[in-house]
N, C-alpha and C positions, 0 to 999 in steps of 0.2 A: 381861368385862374387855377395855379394850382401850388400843393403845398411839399414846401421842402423840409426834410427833418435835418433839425442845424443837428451838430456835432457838438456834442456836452459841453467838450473845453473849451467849445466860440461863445457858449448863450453870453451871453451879456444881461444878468439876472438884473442889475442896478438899472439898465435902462427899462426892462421889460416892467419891472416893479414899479416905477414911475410913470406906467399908462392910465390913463382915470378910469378907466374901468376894469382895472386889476383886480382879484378879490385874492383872499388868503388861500383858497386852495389849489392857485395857481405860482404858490411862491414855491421856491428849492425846499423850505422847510417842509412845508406840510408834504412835497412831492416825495422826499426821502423817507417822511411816515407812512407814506403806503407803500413804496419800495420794500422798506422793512415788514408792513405786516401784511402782505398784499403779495407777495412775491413777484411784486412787476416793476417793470421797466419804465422810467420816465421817457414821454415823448413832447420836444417842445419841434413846433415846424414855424416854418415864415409863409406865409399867402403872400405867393407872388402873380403880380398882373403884368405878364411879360420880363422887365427888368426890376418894377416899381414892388415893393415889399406895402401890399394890400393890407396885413394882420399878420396876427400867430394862434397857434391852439399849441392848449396843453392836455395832455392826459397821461393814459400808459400803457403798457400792453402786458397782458399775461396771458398765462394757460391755464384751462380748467379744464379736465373729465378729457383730454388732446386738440380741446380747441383753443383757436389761439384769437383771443378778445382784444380791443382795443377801447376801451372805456376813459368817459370823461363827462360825469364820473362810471361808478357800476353800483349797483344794489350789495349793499352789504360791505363797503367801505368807510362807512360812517363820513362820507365826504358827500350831502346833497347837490352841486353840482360845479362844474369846473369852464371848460367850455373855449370861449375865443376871445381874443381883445381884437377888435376889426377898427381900421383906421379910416377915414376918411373916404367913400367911394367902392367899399367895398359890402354887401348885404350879408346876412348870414345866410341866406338861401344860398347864396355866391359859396360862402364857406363849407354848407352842408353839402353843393356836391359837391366841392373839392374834396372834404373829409371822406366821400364815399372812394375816392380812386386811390387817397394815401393809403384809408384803411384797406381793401382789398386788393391793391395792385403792388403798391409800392411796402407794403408794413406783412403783404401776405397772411391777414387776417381772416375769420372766417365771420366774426360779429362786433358788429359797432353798436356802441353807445352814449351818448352823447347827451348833457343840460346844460344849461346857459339861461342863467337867469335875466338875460336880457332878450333873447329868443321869444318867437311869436307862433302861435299854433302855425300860422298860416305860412311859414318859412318855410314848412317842409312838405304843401301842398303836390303832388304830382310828381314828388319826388320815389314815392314808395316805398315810406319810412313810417313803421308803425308809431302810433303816438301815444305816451302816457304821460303825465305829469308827478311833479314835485310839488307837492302841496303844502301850504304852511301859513303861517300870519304873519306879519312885519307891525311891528311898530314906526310910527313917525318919530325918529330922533331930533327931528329940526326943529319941532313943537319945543317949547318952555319946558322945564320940569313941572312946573305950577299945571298947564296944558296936558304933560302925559300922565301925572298924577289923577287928574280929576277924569279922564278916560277910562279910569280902572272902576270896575264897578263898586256900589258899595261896602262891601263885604269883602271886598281884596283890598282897598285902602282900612278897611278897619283891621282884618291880621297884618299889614304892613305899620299901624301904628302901634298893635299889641304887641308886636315883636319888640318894636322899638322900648315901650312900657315894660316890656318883661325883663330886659334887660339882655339880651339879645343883640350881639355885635358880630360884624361881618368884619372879618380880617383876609388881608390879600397873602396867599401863599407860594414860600417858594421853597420849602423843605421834599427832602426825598420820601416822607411816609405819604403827603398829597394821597398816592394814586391809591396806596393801600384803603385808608380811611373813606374815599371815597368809593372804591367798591364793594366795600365791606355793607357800605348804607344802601346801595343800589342792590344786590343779592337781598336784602330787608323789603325792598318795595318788591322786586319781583316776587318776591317769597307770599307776599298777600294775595299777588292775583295766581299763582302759583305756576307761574311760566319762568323763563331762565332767560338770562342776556344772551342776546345775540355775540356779546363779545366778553375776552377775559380778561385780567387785570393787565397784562403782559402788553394789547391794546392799549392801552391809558398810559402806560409807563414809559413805550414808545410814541406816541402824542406827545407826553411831556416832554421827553427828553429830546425830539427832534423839533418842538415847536416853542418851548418855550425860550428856550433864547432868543429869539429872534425877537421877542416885544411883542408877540402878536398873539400870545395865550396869557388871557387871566386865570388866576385860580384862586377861587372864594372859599372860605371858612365859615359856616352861620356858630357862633361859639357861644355856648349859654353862662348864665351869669356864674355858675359855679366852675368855669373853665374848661367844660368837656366840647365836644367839637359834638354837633347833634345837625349838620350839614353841609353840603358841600354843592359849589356848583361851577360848571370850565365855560368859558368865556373865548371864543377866537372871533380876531378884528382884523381886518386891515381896509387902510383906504376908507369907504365911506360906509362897507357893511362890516356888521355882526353879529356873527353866526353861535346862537345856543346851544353848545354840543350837548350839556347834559349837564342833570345836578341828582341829587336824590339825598334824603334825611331818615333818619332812625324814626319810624313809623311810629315808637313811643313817645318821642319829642316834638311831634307835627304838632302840637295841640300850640304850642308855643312860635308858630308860623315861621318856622327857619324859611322855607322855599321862596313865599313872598316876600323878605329882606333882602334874600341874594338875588333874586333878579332884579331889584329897586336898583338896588346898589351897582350891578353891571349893567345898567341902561345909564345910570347917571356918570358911571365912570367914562365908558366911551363917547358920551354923547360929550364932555369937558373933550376927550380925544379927536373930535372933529366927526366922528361916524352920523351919517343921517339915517341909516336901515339899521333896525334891531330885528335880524330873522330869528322866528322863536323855534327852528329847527323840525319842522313837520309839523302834521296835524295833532290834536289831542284837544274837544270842546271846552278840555280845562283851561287852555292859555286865554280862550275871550273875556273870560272875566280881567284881563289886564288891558282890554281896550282895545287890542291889535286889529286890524283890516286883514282878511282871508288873500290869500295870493297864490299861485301857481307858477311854477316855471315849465316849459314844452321838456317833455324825455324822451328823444326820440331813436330808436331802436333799429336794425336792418342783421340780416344774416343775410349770408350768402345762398345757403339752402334755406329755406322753409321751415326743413325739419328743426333749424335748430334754435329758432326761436318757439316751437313748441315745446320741445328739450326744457326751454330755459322759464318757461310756468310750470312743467313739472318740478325742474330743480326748488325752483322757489316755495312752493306747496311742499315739497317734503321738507326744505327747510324750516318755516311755520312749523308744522306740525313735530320737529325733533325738539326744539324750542318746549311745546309745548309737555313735550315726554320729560325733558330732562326736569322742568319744574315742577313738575309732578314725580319723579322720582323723589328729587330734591326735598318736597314735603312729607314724604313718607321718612327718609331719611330722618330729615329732624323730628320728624312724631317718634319714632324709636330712641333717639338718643334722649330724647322728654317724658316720654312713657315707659321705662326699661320692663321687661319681661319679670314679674315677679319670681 
């Protein structure tokens, strides 16, 4: 098998979108979001098995540091993973070495990257593809709401009724200040552990503006009884998953459980939507208290040389560690402009 990259003005996005194992960030929308803040190239290809059109992969290609990657997804795209829609007779193993000859022969790349959450450790046995995963929880959306209610532990169904008692309403949004208000709250939580977002507002406003039309980004408001907005949280769906980009709330208003309402409230939206997976977006021991089951997707990795998947866990570890400088600037900063020099 092997795969051919269609030609932009042939995709035929309506058919591709209509595969049941399509997810959102395999749509035009979200691909033109990382176009834009990603500097890469969308690549959609067809698996072909002689004449027969086997699947497709999507992803994209860019440059970093003069190398040129082909990710689907990559670390630090705020996209956990991308991958293949395979039809009838064709395996991913099948796909993973096709993807090794488009990406290095025919795309003249130097590093693949590649998650599919339908993918299997064992796919990529003996192919010589390092292996990490995507780790995360899913909720069962097929369950009852009565059902995914009563999965949350005690104390997460007790701040999801206090909220409700305090007066506390989740409004759905579609004004242009969204991106602001909700970074403004996210710089607040980082500010406590004193580390800095990985991404800046300019991220969020492109997300929005390339994905929310299409119907496939919610955006949550937690608004407390006096009308101030004290959180926010983004919601992407399509087909049967949906994916928790992120929320965050004024750490002075937490006492009042915004976070636990906005997620009640986007499980029960999509799940009326048809969605069966609520992926709660990576690890953090905080989402078990909502009842979710632990899951993993294969991430699996190849350079061409060696060196430059060693390259690419240095890049990573200095990344971490600027994160953590700027947050720490970041606190210094506001301890001066709170403590002025007498």
């Amino acid at each position: 098998m092997r795969f051919h990259v269609l030609d932009p003005a042939e995709i035929r996005w309506g058919a591709l979108d209509a595969l049941p194992d399509r997810t959102v960030f395999q749509t035009k929308a979200w691909l033109d979001f990382l176009a834009e803040t990603q500097g890469a190239r969308p690549v959609v290809a067809e698996l072909r098995s002689g004449s027969d059109v086997a699947g497709y992969f999507t992803g994209c290609v860019m440059t970093r540091l003069g190398v040129r990657i082909l990710g689907s997804s990559f670390r630090g795209w705020s996209t956990p993973y991308i991958g293949f829609n395979l039809l009838l007779g064709a395996t991913h193993r099948d796909a993973l070495e096709a993807l090794e000859r488009l990406a290095f022969d025919d795309l003249k790349c130097m590093h693949l990257e590649v998650s599919d959450r339908h993918m299997k450790s064992e796919d990529g046995e003996g192919l010589g593809f390092e292996l990490e995963f995507y780790e995360s929880y899913e909720t069962d959306l097929r369950e009852t709401e009565e059902e995914i209610f009563k999965r949350m532990d005690s104390a997460c169904r007790r701040c999801v009724r206090k909220a409700e008692k305090s007066g506390v309403t989740i409004q759905e949004a579609s004004d242009p200040e969204f991106a602001a208000d909700y970074y403004r709250q996210l710089l607040d939580v980082f500010d406590k552990q004193r580390l800095a977002p990985s991404y800046g507002q300019e991220r969020v406003d492109s997300l929005i503006r390339n994905v929310f039309p299409s119907g496939n980004l919610l955006l949550l408001r937690a608004v407390a009884p006096e009308g101030n907005c004290i959180g926010t949280g983004i919601y992407a769906g399509y087909n049967k998953v949906v994916q928790f980009w992120g929320n965050a709330s004024w750490r002075a208003q937490q006492i009042l459980r915004p976070n636990e309402a906005l997620h009640w409230y986007a499980m029960r939206y999509w799940k009326h939507r048809g969605a069966e997976v609520f992926d709660w977006g990576g690890g953090g021991t905080y989402k078990e208290k909502y009842g979710p089951t632990a899951s993993r997707a294969p991430w699996f990795v190849k350079s061409r040389y060696k060196v430059l998947t060693t390259m690419r866990g240095h890049a990573r570890s200095l990344a971490a560690a600027k994160l953590k400088f700027q947050g720490r600037r970041r606190a210094a900063q506001k301890r001066e402009v709170e403590e002025p020099a007498e």
